[in-house]
N, C-alpha and C positions, 0 to 999 in steps of 0.2 A: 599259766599252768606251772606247778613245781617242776622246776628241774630236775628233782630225784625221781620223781613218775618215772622220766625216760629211762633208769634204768632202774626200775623196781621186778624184784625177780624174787623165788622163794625165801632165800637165805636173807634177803634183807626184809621180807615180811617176816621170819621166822628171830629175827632180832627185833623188832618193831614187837610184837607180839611177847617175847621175851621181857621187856625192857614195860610196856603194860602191866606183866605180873607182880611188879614188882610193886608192896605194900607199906612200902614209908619210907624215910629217909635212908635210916639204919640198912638196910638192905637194898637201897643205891649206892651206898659208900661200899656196900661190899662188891656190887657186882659191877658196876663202874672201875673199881679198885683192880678188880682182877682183869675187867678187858681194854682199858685206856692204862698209858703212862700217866705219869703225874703232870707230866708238859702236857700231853690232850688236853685232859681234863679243865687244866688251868687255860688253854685257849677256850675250851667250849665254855668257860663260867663266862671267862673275862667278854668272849663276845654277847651272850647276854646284859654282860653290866653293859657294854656300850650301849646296844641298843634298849636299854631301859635309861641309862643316858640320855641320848637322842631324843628320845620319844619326851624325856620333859623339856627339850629345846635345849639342851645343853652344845656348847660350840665343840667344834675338834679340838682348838687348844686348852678349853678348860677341861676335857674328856683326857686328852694327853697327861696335863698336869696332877690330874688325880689319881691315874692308873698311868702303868708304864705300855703302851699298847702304839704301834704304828699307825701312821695317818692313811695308809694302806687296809689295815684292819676294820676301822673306823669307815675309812669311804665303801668296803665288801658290805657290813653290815648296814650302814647308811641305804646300799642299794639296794638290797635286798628288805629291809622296810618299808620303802618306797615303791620299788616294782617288784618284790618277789610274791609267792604263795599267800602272804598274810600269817605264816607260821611263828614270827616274832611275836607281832599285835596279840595274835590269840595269848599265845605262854605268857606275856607281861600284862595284860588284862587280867585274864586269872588269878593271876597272884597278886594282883593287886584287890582282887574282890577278897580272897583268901587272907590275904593280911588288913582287913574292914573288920 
């Protein structure tokens, strides 16, 4: 079960839901823009690249080599592919139908 379950409570469905309305890119750069820093943002991309990384079998040193990103980083997201929700899989699936 997702970890965030345990603590899913209004405000973070009413972000969830927020973050749903939103209808292209353009208008994630903005609303993203206004509620993460630039450091956020750059963690939340960079852990998707890992794990679209990983998922082609890519090792942690040649993930290291290519991005600048901790072996710490790499092994959260590693776990979290492996035993979390399945919330990676689905988003890198997707886009990769998306970009067919």
């Amino acid at each position: 079960m997702p970890r965030i379950r345990n603590d899913r409570n209004d405000s973070i469905d009413q972000l969830f839901h927020g973050i749903l309305s939103l209808q292209n890119v353009d208008e994630c750069y903005r609303f993203f823009g206004d509620l993460l820093t630039v450091q956020e943002l750059s963690a939340f991309a960079q852990r998707l690249q890992v794990a679209r990384m990983l998922s082609t079998g890519k090792t942690y040193e040649s993930i290291r080599t290519e991005i600048a990103t901790s072996s710490s980083t790499i092994t959260r997201v590693n776990t979290e592919l492996r035993y979390g929700s399945g919330g990676y899989k689905m988003v890198l699936d997707r886009l990769k139908e998306s970009s067919e």
